[in-house]
Every structure is written in structure tokens, then in C-alpha cells.
C-alpha positions, -999 to 999 in steps of 0.1 A, spaced: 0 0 0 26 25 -10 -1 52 -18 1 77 11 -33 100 3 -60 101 31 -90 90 5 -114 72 18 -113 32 17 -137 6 22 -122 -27 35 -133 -64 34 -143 -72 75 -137 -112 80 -126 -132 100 -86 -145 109 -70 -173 94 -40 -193 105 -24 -178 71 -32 -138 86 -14 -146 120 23 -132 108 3 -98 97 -15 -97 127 13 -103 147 26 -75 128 6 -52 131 0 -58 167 40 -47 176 40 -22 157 11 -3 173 26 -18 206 34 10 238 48 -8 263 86 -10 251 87 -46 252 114 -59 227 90 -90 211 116 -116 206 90 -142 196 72 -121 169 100 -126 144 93 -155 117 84 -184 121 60 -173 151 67 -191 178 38 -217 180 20 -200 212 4 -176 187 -11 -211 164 -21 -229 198 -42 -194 208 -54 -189 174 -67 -225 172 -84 -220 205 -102 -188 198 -112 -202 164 -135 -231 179 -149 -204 209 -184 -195 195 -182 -165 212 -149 -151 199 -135 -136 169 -101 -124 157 -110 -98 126 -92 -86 100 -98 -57 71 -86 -62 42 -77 -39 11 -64 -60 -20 -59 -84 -3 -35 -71 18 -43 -71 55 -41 -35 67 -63 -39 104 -71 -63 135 -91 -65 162 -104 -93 184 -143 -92 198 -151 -114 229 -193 -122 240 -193 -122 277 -219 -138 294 -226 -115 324 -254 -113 356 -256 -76 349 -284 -57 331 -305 -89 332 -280 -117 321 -274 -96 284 -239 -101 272 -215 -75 265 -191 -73 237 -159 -66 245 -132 -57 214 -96 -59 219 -64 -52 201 -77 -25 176 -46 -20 151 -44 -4 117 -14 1 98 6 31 101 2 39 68 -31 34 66 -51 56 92 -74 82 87 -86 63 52 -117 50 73 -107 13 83 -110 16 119 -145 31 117 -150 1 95 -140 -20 122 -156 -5 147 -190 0 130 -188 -40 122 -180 -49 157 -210 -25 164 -235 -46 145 -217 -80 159 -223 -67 192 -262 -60 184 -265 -96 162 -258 -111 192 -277 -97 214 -249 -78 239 -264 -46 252 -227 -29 253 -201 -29 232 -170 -16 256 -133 -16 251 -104 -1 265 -76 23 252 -39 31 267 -42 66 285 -12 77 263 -33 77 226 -50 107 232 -58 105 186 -76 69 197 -98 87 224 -109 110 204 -116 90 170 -139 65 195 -159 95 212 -166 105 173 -184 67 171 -202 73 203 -179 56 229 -177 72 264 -149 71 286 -175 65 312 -151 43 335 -110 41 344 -94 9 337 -68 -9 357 -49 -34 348 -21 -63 368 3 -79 352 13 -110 362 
């Protein structure tokens, strides 16, 4: 995608295969924050990433997305059903790992993405569609307020 304008784009929404996993992989470090040097994202992945893709591809209630443009995948993100006791026993939706390439933002692909995992989220009955968002991308904040996201609650998080 050596084409650098900001025109608008419409990508293909589907779902992961074992084939996409180096791209997502990709795309995943790249937009990483935390500094980590990712040994084990060089190729060949290291299997871990096969074992959890063959996992989340037989769990009804999870997806791992990609968009496509020419067959070239340019976005991921993952988008978990949770069962939950709250607002009488409806799921929520939860999405994770939002990524687009560098050199593909502002062309509409993450609105894409979002507006599909919107319309997921309703399909299957969830009455929120939440995610989170390091406190450090400010341009992330604002393009989900723009969909209709609220930053209605602080995160934490423990890693172990």
C-alpha cells in the first residue's frame, strides 16, 4: 500500500485465518506502547500464537478480525461475547487489540472496524459494546468519542 493520500477506503471485514497470524502479529507490535522488545514475533512465530489462534477459532463467542484492502491485510481486532449477571443476564461485547497500519489511518478502516463490531455486538444480542484504550493515545480517544464511545469508566490493569 505505497499510496500515502488520506481518501477514503472501504475494507473487506472477515474473520482470521491461521495464514493472517504473521500480519497480525505484525501489526499488533507495531502499534505496541509498552517497550517490550517481542523476541517471539519474528518468523516463524513461535507456535504459542497457532495454539491461541486454534483456540479462539473453535470459541463461538470469539473472533479475531481482519480488514482487508487488496488483499493485503491493513487492520485487527479481536471481539469477545461475555456472558454476564448484569443488566438482566445480556452479554457485552468486549473488542480488543484495535490495530491499523501506520500507513493506513485516517482512510476510514477503523471506523470500518468498529461499525462492524458494532453490528456483531447487536447480532448477538450484547447490550454494550466496551473496550479499553492506553491513557497515552489521546488521537484513539478521540476518534472512539466521534463513534459514540464514552470514557464512562477508568481501567486498571495487573500484570502478572
Amino acid at each position: 500500500m505505497a499510496d500515502a493520500s488520506l481518501r477514503s477506503v472501504t475494507p473487506v471485514i472477515r474473520r482470521a485465518t491461521a495464514d493472517d497470524l504473521p500480519r497480525v502479529v505484525a501489526l499488533i507490535v507495531a502499534g505496541s506502547l509498552d517497550g517490550r522488545v517481542w523476541d517471539d514475533a519474528s518468523l516463524p512465530l513461535d507456535r504459542r500464537y497457532y495454539d491461541a489462534f486454534a483456540a479462539m477459532s473453535v470459541d463461538p463467542d470469539f473472533a479475531l478480525m481482519v480488514a482487508e484492502i487488496d488483499g493485503e491485510v491493513v487492520g485487527t481486532f479481536q471481539i469477545a461475547v461475555i456472558k454476564n449477571l448484569h443488566h438482566h443476564g445480556e452479554s457485552v461485547a468486549q473488542v480488543e487489540s484495535v490495530h491499523v497500519a501506520e500507513s493506513m489511518r485516517n482512510r476510514g478502516i477503523g471506523e470500518a472496524m468498529m461499525r462492524w463490531a458494532m453490528d456483531e455486538a447487536r447480532r448477538r444480542g450484547c447490550f454494550r459494546l466496551q473496550l479499553t484504550s492506553n491513557a497515552a493515545r489521546a488521537d484513539a480517544h478521540r476518534f472512539y468519542k466521534r463513534l459514540g464511545f464514552e470514557g464512562s469508566h477508568v481501567g486498571f490493569k495487573l500484570t502478572l
